[in-house]
C-alpha positions in Angstrom: -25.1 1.0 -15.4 -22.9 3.4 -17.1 -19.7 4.3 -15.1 -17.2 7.5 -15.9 -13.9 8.0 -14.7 -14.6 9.4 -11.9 -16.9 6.6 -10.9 -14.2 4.4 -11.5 -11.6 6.3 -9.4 -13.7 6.7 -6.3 -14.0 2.4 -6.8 -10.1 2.6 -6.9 -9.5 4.6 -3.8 -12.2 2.1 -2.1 -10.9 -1.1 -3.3 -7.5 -0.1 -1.9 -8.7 0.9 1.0 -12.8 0.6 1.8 -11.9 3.0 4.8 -10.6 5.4 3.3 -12.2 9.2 4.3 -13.9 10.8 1.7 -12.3 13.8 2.0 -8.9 11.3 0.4 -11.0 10.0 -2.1 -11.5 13.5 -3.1 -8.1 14.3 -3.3 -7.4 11.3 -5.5 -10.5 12.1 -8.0 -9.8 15.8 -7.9 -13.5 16.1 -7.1 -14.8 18.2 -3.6 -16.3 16.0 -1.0 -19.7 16.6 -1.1 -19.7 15.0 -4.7 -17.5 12.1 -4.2 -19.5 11.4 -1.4 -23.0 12.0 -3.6 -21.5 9.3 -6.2 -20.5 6.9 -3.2 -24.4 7.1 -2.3 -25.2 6.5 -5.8 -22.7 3.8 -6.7 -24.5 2.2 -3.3 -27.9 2.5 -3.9 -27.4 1.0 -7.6 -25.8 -2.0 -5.9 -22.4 -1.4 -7.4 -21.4 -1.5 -3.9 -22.1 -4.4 -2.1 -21.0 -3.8 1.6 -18.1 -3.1 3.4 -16.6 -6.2 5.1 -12.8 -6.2 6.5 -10.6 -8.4 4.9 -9.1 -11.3 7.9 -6.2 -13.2 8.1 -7.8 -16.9 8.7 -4.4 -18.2 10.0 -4.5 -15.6 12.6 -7.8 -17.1 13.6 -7.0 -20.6 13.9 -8.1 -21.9 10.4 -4.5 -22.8 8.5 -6.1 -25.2 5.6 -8.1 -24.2 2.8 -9.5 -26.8 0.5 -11.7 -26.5 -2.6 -14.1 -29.3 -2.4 -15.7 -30.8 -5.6 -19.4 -31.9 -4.9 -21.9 -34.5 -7.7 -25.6 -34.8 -6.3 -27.2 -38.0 -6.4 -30.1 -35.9 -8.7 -30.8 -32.7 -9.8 -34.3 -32.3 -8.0 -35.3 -29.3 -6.8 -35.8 -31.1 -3.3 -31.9 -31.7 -3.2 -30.7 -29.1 -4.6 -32.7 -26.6 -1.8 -31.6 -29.2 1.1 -27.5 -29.2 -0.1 -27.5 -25.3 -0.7 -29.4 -24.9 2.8 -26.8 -27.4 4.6 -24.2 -24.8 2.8 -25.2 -21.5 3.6 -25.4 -22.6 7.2 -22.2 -24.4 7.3 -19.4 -22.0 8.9 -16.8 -23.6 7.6 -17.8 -22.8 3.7 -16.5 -19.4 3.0 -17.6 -19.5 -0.5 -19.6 -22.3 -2.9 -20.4 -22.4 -6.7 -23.0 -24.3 -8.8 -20.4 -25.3 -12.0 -20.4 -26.9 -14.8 -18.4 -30.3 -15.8 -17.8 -33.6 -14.2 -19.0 -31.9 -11.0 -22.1 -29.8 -9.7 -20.6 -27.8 -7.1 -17.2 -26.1 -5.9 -17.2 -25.7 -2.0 -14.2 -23.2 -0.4 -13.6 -24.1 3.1 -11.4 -23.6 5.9 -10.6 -25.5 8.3 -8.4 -25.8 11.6 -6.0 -28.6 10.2 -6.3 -32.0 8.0 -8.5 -33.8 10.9 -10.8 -31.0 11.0 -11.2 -30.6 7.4 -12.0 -34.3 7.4 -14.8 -33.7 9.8 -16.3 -31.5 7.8 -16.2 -33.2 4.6 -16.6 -36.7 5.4 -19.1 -35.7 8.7 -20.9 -32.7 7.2 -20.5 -32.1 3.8 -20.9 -36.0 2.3 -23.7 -36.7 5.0 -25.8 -33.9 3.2 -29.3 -35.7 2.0 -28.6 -36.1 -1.5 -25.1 -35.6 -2.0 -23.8 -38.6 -4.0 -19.5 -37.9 -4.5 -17.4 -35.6 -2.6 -13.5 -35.1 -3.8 -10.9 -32.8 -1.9 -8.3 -30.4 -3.3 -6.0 -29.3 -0.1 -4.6 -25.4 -1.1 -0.5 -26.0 -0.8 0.0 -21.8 -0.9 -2.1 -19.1 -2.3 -0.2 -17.4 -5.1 -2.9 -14.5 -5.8 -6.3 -13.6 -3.9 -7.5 -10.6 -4.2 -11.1 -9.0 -4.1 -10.4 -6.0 -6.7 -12.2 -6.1 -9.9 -10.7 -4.5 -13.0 -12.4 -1.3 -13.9 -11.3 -1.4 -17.6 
């Protein structure tokens, strides 16, 4: 898909702010509303825009660790690979997992209360996954950049 500069304002205004009125988007693309809100539609409906989700403070929530986990299946079978991503996608506690390539087959992001809680999950959960042959930890000291924006250039 093929976006202009106005396309690629409106996706400014609403990675700043997702809430922002359409009426303000307007005034930052120098468009009326009715066509700002038109390209919204579009840029929805051609998946461009995924959702709308509100961005949380995990500490506020209880969960002050994050860890990147590094996960090696015993085998690459189709069988294990369905019964590890299944265990993931249901597992709370993984905010985010990638298939990657390397020494290791997956990257796991999880938060977790503290250090004995992340040890639950990862030596009661996440190793105890059918299938799952090494599981290494990487504890996150501070967070130096996280952001959700995507460049537009």
């Amino acid at each position: 898909m093929s976006l202009d500069e106005f396309d690629r304002q409106i996706i400014a205004a609403l990675q700043e702010d997702a809430r922002m009125p359409v009426a303000q988007v307007a005034d930052r693309t120098a468009l009326s509303a009715t066509p700002v809100s038109r390209r919204i539609k579009r840029l929805e409906d051609d998946g461009v825009i995924l959702g709308y989700a509100p961005v949380l403070d995990p500490r506020k929530l209880g969960f002050e660790l994050e860890a990147y986990v590094l996960i090696n299946l015993v085998a690459h079978s189709d069988e294990n690979i369905l019964t590890f991503e299944t265990a993931i996608v249901e597992n709370p506690h993984v905010i985010a997992c990638h298939a990657v390539t390397g020494d290791m087959d997956y990257l796991v992001h999880v938060i977790a209360r503290n250090v004995e809680h992340l040890s639950q999950i990862t030596l009661k959960t996440l190793l105890r996954i059918p299938g799952v042959r090494d599981v290494k930890s990487i504890v996150v000291l501070e967070t130096i950049k996280q952001s959700r924006e995507l460049p537009l250039d």
